[in-house]
KOLMI-883924 format. One line per field, with one value per atom (N, C-alpha, C, CB): residue number from 0; atom name; z, y, x. Coordinates in nm, 3 decimals, m for minus. Atoms other than C-alpha are relative to their C-alpha. Glycine has a CB too. Layout:
% KOLMI-883924
k: NUM; ...
a: CA; ...
c3: Z; ...
c2: Y; ...
c1: X; ...
***
This chain:
% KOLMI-883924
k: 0; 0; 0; 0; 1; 1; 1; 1; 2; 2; 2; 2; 3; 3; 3; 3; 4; 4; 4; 4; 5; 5; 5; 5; 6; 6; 6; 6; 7; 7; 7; 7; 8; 8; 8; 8; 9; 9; 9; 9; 10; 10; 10; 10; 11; 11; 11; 11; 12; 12; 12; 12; 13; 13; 13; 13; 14; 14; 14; 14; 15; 15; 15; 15; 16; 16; 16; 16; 17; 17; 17; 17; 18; 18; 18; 18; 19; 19; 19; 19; 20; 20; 20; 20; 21; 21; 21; 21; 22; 22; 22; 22; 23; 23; 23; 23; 24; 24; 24; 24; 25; 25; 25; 25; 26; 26; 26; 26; 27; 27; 27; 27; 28; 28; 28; 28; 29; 29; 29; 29; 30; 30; 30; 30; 31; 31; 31; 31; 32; 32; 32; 32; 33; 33; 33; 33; 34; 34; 34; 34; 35; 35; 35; 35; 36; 36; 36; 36; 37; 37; 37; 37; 38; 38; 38; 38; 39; 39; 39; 39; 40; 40; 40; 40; 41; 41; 41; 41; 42; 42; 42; 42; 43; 43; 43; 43; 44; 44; 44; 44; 45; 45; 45; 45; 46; 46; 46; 46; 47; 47; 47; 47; 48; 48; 48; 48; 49; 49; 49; 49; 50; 50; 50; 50; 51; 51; 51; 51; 52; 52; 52; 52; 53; 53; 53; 53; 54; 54; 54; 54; 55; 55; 55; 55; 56; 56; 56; 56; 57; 57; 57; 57; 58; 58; 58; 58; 59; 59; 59; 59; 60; 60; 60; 60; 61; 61; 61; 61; 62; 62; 62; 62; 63; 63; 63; 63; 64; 64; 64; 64; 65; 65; 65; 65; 66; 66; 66; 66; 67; 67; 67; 67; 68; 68; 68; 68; 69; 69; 69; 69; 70; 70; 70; 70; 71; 71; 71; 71; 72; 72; 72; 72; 73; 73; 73; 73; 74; 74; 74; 74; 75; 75; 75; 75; 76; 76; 76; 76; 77; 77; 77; 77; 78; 78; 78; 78; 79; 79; 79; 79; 80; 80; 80; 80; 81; 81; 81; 81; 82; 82; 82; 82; 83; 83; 83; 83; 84; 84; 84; 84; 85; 85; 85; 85; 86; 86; 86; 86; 87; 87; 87; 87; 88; 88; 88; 88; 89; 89; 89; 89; 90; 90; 90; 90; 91; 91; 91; 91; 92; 92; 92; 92; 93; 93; 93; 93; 94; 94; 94; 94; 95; 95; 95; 95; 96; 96; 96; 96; 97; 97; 97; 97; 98; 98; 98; 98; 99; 99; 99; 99; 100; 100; 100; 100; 101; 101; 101; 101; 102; 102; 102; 102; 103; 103; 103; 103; 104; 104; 104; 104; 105; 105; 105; 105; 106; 106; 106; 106; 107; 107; 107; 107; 108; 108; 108; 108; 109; 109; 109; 109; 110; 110; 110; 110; 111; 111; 111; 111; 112; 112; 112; 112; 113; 113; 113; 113; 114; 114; 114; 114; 115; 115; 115; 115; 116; 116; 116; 116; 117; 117; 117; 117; 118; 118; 118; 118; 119; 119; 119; 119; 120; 120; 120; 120; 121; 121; 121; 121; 122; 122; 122; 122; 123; 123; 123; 123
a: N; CA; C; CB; N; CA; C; CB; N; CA; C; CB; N; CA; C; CB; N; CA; C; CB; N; CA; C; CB; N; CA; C; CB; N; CA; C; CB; N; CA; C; CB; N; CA; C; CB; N; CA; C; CB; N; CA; C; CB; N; CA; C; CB; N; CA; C; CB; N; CA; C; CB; N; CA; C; CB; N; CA; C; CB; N; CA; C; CB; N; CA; C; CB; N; CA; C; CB; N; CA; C; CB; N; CA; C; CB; N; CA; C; CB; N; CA; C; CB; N; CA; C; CB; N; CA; C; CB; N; CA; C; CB; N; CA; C; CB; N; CA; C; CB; N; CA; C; CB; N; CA; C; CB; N; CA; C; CB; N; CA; C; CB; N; CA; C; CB; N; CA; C; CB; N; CA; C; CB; N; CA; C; CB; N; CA; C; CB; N; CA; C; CB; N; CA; C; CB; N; CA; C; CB; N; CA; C; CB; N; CA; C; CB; N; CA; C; CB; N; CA; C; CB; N; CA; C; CB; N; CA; C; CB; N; CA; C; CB; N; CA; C; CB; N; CA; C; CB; N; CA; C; CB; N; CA; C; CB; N; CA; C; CB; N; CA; C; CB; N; CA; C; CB; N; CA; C; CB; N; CA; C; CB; N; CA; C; CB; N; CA; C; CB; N; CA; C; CB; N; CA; C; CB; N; CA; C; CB; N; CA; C; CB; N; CA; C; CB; N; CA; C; CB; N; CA; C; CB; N; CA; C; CB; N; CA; C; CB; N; CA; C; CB; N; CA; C; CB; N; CA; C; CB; N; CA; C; CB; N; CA; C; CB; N; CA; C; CB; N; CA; C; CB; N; CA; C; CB; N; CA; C; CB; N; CA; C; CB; N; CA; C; CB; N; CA; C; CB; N; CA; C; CB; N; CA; C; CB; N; CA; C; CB; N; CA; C; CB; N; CA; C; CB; N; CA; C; CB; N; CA; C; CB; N; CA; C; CB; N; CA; C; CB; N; CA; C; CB; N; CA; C; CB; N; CA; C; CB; N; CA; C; CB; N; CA; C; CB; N; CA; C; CB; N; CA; C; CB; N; CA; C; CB; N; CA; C; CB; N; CA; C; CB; N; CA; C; CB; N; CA; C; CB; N; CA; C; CB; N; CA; C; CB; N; CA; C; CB; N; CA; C; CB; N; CA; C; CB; N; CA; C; CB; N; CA; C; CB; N; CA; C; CB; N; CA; C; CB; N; CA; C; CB; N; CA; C; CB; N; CA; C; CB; N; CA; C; CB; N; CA; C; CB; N; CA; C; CB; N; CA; C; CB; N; CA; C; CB; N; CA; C; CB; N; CA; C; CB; N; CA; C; CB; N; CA; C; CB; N; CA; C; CB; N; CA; C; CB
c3: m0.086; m16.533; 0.082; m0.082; m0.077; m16.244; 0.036; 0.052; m0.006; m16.199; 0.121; m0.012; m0.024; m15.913; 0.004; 0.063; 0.068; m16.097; m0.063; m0.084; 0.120; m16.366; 0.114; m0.094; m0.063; m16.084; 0.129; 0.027; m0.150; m15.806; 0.096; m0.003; m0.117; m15.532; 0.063; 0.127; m0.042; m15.422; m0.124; 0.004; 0.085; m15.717; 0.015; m0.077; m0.023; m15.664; 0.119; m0.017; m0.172; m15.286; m0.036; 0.116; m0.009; m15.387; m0.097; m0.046; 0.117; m15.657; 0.129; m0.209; m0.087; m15.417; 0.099; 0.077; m0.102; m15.095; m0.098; 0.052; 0.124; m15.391; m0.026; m0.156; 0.019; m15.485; 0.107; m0.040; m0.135; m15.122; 0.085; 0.078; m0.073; m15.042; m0.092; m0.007; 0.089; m15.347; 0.052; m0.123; m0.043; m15.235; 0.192; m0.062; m0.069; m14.897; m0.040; 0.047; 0.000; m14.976; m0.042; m0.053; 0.084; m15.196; 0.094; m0.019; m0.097; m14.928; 0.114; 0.048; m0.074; m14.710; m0.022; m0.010; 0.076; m14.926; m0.039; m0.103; 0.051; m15.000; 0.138; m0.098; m0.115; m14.616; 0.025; 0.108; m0.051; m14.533; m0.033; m0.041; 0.020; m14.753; 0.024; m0.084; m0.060; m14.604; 0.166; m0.006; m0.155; m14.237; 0.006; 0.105; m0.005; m14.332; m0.069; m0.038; 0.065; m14.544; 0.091; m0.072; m0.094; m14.393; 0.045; m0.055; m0.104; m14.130; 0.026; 0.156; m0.026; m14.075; 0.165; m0.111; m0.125; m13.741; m0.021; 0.066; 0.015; m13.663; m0.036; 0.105; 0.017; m13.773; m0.010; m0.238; m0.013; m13.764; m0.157; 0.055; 0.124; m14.134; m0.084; m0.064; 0.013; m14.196; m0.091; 0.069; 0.076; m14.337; m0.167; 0.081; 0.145; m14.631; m0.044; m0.014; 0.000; m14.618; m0.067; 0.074; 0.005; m14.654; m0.122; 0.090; 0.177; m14.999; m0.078; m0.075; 0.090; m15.144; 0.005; 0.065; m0.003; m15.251; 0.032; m0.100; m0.035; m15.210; 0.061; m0.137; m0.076; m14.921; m0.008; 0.168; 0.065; m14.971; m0.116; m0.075; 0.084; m15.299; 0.002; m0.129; m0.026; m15.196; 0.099; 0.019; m0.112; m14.903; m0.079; 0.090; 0.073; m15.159; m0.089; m0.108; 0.099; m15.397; 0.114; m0.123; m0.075; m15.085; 0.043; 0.150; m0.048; m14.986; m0.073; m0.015; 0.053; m15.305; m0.007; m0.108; m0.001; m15.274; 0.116; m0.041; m0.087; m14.954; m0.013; 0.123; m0.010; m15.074; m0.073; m0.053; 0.090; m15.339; 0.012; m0.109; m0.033; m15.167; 0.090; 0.080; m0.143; m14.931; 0.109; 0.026; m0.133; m14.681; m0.037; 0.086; 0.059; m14.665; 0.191; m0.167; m0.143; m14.367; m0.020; 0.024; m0.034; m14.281; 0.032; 0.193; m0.086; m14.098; m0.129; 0.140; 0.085; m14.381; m0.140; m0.013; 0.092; m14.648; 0.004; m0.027; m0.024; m14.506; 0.048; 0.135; m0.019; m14.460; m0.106; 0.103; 0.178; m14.846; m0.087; m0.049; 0.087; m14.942; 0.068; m0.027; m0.072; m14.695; m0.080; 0.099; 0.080; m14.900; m0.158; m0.001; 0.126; m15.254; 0.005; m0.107; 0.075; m15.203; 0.051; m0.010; m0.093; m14.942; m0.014; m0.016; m0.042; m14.951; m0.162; 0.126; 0.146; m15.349; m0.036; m0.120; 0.053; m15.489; m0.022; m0.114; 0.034; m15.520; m0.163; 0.016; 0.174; m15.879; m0.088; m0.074; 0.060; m15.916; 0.028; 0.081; 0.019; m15.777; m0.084; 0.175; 0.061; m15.911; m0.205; 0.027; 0.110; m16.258; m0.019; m0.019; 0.034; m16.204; 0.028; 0.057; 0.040; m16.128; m0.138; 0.069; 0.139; m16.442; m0.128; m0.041; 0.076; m16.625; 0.041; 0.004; m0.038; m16.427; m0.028; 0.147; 0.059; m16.536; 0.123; m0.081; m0.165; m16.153; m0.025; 0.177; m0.013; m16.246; 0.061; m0.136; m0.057; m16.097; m0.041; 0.224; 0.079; m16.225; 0.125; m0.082; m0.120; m15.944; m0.045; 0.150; 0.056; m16.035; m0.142; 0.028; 0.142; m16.374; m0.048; m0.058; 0.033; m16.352; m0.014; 0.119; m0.029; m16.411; 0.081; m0.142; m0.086; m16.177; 0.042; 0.203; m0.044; m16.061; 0.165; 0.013; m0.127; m15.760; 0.154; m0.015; m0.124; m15.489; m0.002; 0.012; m0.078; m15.525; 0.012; m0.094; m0.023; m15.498; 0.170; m0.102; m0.144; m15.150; 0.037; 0.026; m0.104; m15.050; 0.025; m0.063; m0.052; m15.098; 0.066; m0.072; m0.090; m14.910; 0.163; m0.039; m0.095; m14.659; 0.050; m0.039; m0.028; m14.646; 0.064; m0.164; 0.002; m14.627; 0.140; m0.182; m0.105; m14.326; 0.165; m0.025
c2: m0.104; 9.086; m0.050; 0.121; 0.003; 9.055; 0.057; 0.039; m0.143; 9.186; 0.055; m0.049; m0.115; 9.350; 0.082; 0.010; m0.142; 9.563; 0.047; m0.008; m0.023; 9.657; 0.088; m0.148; m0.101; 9.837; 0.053; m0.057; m0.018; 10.088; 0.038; 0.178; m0.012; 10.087; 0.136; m0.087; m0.120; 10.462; m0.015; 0.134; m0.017; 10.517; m0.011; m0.062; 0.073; 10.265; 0.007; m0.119; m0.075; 10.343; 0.122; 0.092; m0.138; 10.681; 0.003; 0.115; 0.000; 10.612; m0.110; m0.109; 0.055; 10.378; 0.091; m0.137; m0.104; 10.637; 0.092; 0.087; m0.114; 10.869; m0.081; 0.034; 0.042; 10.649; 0.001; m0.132; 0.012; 10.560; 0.130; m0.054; m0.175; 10.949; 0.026; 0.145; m0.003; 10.981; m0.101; m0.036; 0.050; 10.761; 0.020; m0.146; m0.015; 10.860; 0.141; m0.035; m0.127; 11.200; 0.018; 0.069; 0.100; 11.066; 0.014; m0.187; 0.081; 10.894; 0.106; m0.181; m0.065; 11.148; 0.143; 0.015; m0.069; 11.423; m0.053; 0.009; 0.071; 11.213; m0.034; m0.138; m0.001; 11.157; 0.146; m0.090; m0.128; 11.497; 0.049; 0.094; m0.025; 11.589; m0.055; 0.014; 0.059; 11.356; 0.081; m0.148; m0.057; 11.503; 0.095; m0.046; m0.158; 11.865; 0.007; 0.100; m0.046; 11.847; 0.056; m0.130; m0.023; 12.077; m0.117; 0.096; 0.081; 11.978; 0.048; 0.031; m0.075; 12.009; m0.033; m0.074; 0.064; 12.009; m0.111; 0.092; 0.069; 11.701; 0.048; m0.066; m0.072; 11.715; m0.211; 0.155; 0.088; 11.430; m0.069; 0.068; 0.056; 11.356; m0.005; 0.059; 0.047; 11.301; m0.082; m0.023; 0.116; 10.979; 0.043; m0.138; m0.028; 11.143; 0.108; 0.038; m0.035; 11.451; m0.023; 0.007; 0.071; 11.293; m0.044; m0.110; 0.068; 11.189; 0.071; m0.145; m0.081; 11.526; 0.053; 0.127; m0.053; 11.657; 0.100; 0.001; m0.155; 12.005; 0.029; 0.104; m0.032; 12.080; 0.139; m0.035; m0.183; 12.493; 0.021; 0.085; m0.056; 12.484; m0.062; 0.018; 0.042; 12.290; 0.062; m0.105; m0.096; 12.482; 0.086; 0.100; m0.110; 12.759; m0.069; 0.046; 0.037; 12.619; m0.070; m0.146; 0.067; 12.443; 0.141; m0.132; m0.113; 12.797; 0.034; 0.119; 0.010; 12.873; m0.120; 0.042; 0.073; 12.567; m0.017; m0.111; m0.021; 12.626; 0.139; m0.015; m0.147; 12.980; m0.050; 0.141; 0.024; 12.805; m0.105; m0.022; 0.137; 12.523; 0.102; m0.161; 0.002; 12.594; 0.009; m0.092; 0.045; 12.372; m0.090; m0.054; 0.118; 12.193; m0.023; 0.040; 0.075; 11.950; m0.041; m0.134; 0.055; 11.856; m0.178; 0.105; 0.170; 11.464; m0.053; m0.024; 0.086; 11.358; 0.036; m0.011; m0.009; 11.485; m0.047; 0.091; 0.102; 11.295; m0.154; 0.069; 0.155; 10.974; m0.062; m0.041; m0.007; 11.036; m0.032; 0.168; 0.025; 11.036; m0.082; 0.126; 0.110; 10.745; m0.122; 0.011; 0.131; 10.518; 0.001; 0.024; 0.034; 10.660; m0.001; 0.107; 0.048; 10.637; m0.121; 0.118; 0.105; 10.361; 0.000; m0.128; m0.003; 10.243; m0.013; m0.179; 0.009; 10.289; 0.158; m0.015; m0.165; 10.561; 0.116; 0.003; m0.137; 10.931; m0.030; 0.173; m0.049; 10.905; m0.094; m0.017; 0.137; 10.573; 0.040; m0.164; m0.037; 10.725; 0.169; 0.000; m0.148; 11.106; m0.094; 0.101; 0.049; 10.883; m0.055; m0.105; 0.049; 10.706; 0.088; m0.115; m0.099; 11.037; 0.075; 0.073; m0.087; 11.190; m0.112; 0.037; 0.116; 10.860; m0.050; m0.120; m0.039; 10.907; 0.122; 0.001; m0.081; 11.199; 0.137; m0.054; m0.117; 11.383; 0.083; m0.073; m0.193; 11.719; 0.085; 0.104; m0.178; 12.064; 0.053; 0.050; m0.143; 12.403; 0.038; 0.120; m0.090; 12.595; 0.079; m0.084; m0.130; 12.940; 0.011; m0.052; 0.050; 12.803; m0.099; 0.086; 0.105; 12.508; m0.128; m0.019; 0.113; 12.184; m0.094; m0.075; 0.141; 11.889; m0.084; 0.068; 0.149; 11.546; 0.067; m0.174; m0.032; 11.592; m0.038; m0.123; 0.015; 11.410; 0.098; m0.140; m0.086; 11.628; 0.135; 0.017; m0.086; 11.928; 0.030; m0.034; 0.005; 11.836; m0.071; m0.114; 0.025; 11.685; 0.145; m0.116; m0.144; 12.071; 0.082; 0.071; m0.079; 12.177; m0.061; m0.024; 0.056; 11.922; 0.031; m0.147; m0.060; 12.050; 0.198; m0.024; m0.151; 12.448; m0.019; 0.075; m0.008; 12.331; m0.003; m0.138
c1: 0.050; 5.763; m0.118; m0.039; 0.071; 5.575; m0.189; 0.089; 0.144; 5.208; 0.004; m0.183; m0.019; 5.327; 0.091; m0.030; m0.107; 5.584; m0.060; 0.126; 0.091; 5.333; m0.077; m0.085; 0.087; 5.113; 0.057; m0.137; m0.088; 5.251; m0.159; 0.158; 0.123; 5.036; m0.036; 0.038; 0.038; 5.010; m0.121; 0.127; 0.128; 4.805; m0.134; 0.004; 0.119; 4.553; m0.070; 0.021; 0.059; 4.531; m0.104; 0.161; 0.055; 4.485; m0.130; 0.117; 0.114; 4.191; m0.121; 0.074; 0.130; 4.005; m0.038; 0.026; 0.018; 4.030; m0.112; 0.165; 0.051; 3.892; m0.114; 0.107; 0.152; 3.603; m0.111; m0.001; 0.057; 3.519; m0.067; 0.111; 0.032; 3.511; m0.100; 0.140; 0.072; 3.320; m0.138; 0.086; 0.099; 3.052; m0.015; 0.014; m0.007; 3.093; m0.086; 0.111; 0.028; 2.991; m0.108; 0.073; 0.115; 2.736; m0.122; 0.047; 0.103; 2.528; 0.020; 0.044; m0.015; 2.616; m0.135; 0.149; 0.057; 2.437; m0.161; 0.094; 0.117; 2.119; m0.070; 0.039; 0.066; 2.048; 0.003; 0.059; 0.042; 2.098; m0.134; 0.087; 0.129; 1.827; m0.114; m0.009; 0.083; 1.632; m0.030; 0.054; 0.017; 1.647; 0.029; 0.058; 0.030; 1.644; m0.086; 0.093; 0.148; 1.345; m0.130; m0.060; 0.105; 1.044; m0.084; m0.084; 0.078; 0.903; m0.188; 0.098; 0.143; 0.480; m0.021; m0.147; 0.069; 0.311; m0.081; m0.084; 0.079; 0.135; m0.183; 0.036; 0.161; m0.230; m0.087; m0.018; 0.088; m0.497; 0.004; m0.138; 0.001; m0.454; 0.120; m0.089; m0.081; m0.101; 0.043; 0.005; m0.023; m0.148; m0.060; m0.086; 0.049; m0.329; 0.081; m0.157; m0.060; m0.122; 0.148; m0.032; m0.132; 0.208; 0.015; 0.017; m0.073; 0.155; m0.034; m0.046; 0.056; 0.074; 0.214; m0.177; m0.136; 0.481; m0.016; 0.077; m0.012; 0.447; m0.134; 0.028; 0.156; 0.204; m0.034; m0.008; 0.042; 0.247; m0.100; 0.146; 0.137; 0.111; m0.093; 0.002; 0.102; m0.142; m0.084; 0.020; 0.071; m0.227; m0.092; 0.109; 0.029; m0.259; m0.162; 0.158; 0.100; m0.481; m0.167; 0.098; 0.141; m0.709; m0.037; 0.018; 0.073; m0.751; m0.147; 0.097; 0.122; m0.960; m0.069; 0.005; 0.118; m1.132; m0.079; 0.023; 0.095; m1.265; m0.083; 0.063; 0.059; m1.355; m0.095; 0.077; 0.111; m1.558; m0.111; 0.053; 0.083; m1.732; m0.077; 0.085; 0.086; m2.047; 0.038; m0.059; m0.027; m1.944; 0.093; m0.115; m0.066; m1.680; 0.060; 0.144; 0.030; m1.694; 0.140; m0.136; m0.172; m1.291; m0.039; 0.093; 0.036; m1.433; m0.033; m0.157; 0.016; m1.609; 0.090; m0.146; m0.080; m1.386; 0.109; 0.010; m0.134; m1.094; m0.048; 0.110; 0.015; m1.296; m0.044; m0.087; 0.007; m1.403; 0.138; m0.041; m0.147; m1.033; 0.075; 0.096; m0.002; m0.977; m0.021; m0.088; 0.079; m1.186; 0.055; m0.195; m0.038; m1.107; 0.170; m0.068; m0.125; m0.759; 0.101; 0.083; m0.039; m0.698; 0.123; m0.053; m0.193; m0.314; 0.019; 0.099; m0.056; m0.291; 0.103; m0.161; m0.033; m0.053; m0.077; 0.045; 0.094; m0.200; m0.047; 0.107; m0.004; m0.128; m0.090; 0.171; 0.114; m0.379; m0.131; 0.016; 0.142; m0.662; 0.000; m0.081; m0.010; m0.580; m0.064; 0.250; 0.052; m0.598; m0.175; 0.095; 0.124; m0.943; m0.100; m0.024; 0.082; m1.077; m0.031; 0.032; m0.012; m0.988; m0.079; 0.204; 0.085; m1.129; m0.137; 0.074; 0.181; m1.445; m0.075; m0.028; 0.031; m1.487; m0.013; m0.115; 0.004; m1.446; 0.098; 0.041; m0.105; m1.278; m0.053; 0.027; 0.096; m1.347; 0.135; m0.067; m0.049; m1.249; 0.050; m0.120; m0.018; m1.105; 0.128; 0.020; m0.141; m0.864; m0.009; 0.188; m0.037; m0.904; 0.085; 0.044; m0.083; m0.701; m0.114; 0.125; 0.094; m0.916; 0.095; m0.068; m0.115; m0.775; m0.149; 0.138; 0.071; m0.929; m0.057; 0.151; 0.099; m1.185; 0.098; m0.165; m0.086; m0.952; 0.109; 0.061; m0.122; m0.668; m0.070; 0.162; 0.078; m0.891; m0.071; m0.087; 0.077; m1.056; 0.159; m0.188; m0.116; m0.673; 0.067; 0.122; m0.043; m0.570; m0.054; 0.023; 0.077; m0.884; 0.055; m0.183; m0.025; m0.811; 0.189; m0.055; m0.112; m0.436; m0.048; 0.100; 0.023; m0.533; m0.117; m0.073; 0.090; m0.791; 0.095; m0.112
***
């Protein structure tokens, strides 16, 4: 016997077409959500912006922290989180706050000092 009597070829057509659609649909599905994800207006701080995931509840939460600050200057508070977080992940400086001991209370949640002024600086 032959090996190709042993396999009929519709089958196998039909299982690759089927994978190919299957990954077709795939990659299809994974860009979409890429280029329908909200959209923000541009704003001057973007680059710091952009690496908070959910800018709503951040909005939210920078609300009370501008209700609870004095003053809270927008220029130097984004040239403050410029420096502490330069081109490192959020999640590297969010850590060396919390190991510096930079928390604040705000609502009653404690959190690390930069993401606190990145949700003021979002909500501005």
């Amino acid at each position: 016997m032959s090996f190709r009597s042993e396999i009929a070829r519709r089958p196998v057509l039909a299982g690759l077409f089927g994978l190919a659609g299957l990954g077709l649909a795939g990659g299809t599905a994974y860009e979409v959500a890429h280029i329908v994800r909200h959209r923000y207006p541009p704003t001057a701080f973007d680059d710091l912006l952009d690496r908070l995931p959910d800018r709503e509840s951040a909005e939210k939460i920078g609300v009370v922290v501008i209700a609870n600050s004095r003053m809270f200057d927008v220029a130097s508070v984004a040239r403050m989180l410029r420096r502490r977080i330069g081109r490192r992940p959020l999640a590297d400086a969010l850590a060396e706050d919390a190991a510096a001991g930079r928390l604040v209370e705000i609502g009653g949640w404690v959190m690390p000092e930069t993401l606190t002024r990145l949700c003021g600086l979002a909500a501005s």
